[in-house]
C-alpha positions as CSV (number, residue, x, y, z in Angstrom):
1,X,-132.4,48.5,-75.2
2,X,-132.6,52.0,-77.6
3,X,-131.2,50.2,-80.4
4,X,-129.1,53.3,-80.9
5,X,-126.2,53.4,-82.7
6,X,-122.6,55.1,-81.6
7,X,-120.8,57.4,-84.2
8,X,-119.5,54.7,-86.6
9,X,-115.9,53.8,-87.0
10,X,-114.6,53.0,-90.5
11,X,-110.8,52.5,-92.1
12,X,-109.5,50.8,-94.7
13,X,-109.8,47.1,-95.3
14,X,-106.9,45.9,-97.1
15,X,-103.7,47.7,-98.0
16,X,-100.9,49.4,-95.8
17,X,-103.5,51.2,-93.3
18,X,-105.3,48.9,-93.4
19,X,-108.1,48.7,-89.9
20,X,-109.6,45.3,-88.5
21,X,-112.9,44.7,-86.5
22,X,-110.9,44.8,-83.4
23,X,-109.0,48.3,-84.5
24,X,-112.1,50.1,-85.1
25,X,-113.6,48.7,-82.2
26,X,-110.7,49.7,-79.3
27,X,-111.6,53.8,-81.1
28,X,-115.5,53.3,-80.4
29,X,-114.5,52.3,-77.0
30,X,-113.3,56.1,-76.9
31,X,-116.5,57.1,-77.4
32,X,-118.4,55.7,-74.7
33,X,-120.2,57.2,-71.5
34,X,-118.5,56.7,-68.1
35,X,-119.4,53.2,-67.0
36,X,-120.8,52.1,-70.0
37,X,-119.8,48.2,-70.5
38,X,-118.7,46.5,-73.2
39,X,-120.4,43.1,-74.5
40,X,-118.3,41.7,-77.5
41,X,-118.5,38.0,-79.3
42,X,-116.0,35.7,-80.2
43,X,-114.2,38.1,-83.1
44,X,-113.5,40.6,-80.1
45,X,-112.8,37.9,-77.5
46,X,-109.1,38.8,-77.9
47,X,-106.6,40.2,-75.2
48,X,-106.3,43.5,-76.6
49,X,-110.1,44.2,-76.5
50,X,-109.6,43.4,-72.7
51,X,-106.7,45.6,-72.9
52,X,-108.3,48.1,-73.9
53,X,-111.8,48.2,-71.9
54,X,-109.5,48.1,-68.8
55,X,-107.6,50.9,-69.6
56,X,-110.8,53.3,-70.4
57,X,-112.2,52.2,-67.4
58,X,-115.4,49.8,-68.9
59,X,-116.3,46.6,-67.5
60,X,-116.5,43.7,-70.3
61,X,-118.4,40.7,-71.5
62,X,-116.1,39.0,-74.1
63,X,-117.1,35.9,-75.7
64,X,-113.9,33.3,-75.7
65,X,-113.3,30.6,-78.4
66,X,-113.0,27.5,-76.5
67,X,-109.5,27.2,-77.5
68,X,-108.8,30.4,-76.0
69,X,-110.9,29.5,-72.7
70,X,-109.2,26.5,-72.3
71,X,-105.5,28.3,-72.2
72,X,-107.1,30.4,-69.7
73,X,-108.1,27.7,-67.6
74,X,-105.1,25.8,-68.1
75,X,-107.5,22.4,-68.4
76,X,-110.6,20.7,-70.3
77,X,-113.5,22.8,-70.3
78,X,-116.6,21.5,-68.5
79,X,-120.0,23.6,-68.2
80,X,-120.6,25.4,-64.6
81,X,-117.2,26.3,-64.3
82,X,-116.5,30.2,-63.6
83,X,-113.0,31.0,-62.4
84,X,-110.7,33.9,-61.8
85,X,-107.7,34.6,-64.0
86,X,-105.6,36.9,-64.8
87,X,-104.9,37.1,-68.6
88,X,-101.7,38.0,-69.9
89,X,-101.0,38.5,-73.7
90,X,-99.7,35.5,-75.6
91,X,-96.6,36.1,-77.8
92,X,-98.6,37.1,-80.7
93,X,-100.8,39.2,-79.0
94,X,-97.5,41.5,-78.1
95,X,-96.1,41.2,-81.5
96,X,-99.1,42.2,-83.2
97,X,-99.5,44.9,-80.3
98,X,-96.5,46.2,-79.5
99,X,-97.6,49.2,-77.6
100,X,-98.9,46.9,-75.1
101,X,-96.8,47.3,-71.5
102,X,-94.4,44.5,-70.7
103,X,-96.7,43.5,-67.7
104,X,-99.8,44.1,-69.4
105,X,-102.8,42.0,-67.5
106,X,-106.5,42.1,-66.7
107,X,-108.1,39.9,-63.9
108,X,-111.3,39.0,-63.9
109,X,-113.5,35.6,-64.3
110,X,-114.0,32.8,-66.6
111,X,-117.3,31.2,-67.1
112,X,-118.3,27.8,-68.8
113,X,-121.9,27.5,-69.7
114,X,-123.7,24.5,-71.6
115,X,-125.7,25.6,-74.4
116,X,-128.3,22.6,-75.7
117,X,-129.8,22.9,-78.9
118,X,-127.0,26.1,-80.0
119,X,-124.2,25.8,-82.5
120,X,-121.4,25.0,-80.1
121,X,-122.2,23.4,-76.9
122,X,-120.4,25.7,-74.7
123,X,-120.8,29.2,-74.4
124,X,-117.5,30.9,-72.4
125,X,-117.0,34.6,-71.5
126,X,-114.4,36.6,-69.6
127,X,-115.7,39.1,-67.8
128,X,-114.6,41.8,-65.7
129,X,-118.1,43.3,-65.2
130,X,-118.9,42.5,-61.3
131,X,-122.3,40.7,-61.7
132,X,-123.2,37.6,-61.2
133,X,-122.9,34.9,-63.7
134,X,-126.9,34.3,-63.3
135,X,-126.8,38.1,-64.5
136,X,-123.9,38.1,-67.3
137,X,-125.5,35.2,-69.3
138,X,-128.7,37.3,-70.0
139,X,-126.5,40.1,-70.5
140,X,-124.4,38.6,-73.2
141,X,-127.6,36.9,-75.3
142,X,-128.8,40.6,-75.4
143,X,-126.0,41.3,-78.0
144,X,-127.8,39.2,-80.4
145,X,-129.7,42.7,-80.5
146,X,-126.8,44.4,-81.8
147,X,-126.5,42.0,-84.6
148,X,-130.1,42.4,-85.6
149,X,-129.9,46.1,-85.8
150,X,-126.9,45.9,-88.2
151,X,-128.8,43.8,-90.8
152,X,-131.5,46.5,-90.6
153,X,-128.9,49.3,-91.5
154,X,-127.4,47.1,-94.3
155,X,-130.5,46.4,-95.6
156,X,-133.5,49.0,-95.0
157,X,-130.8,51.6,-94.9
158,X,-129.1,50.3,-97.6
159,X,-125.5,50.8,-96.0
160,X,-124.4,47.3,-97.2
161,X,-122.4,48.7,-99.7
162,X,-122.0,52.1,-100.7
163,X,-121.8,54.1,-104.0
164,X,-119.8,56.8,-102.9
165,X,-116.8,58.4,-104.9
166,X,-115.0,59.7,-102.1
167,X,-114.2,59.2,-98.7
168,X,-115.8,62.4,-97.6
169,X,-119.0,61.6,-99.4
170,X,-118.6,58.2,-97.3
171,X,-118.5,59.7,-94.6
172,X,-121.5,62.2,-95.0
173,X,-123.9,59.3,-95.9
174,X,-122.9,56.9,-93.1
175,X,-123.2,59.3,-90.7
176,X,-126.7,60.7,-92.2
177,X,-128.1,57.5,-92.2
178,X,-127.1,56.7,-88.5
179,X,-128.3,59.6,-86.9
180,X,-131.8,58.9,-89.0
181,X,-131.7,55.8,-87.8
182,X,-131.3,57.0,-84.4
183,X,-134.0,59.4,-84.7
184,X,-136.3,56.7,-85.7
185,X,-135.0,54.5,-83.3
186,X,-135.2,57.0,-80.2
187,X,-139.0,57.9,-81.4
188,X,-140.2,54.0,-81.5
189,X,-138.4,53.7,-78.0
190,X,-140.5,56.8,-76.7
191,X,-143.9,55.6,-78.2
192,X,-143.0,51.7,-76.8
193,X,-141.9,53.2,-72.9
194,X,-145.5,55.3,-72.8
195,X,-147.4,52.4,-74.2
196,X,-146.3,50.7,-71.2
């Protein structure tokens, strides 16, 4: 709603240390506020994300693949359908996570919407966040925000790909340019609430 950003996370792409999406995504989940929830899209659809929302205490959103869906359902998708499960991690999931308890497990609900005219024709989410699913869909479509802001930092901020020499440089201009971003950001929001 704000459009503002979080403190970013960053790590190493390839390499030994290297850090996925999903990595630097279970340490920004540190960072939230107290009931803050967490609405993520297919690449964070993933057990541990779920994992790791439950543990800190944050409701999610996560979009599925349908593959994924459908082993959560146990049967052929078909749109309308919202079920509770309990998902448990697959066999990679604990070898790539090895941390993760032996009886690791999050309940919550599966739902199955139709999508005409969109890429894929079904839209699924599990979702622990206690709303209705006439609330969630909404809820979910709002993250195409987040995807519209990050275009405008690699673009008007130019943080596509940075000239930096070292890691601490790095981090001083990433950091910079969010919290100008978030300046600017937190000023449009102010002028647009009192034009209301």
């Amino acid at each position: 709603i704000t459009g503002l950003a979080l403190r970013p996370r960053w790590g190493p792409m390839h390499g030994p240390e290297a850090r996925s999406e999903q990595q630097l995504g279970e340490q920004a989940i540190e960072q939230l506020p107290a009931g803050a929830a967490i609405v993520g899209d297919r690449n964070f659809g993933i057990f541990s994300m779920a994992w790791a929302a439950q543990q800190r205490g944050h409701p999610a959103v996560l979009r599925l693949t349908e593959e994924r869906a459908k082993k959560l359902l146990g049967r052929t998708l078909q749109p309308g359908v919202e079920e509770a499960v309990v998902w448990r991690p697959s066999r990679w999931d604990q070898t790539a996570h090895p941390d993760l308890p032996e009886q690791a497990a999050v309940s919550g609900r599966v739902l199955i919407c139709a999508r005409p005219g969109a890429r894929g024709p079904l839209l699924c989410l599990f979702m622990t966040l206690p709303l209705p699913a006439e609330e969630v869909v909404p809820l979910y479509e709002l993250r195409w925000n987040v995807e519209a802001d990050l275009r405008s930092l690699k673009r008007a901020l130019r943080l596509h790909q940075l000239s930096c020499q070292s890691s601490a440089m790095m981090e001083k201009e990433l950091v910079l340019a969010m919290a100008a971003c978030n300046l600017v950001r937190a000023v449009m929001w102010l002028a647009a609430k009192r034009a209301v």
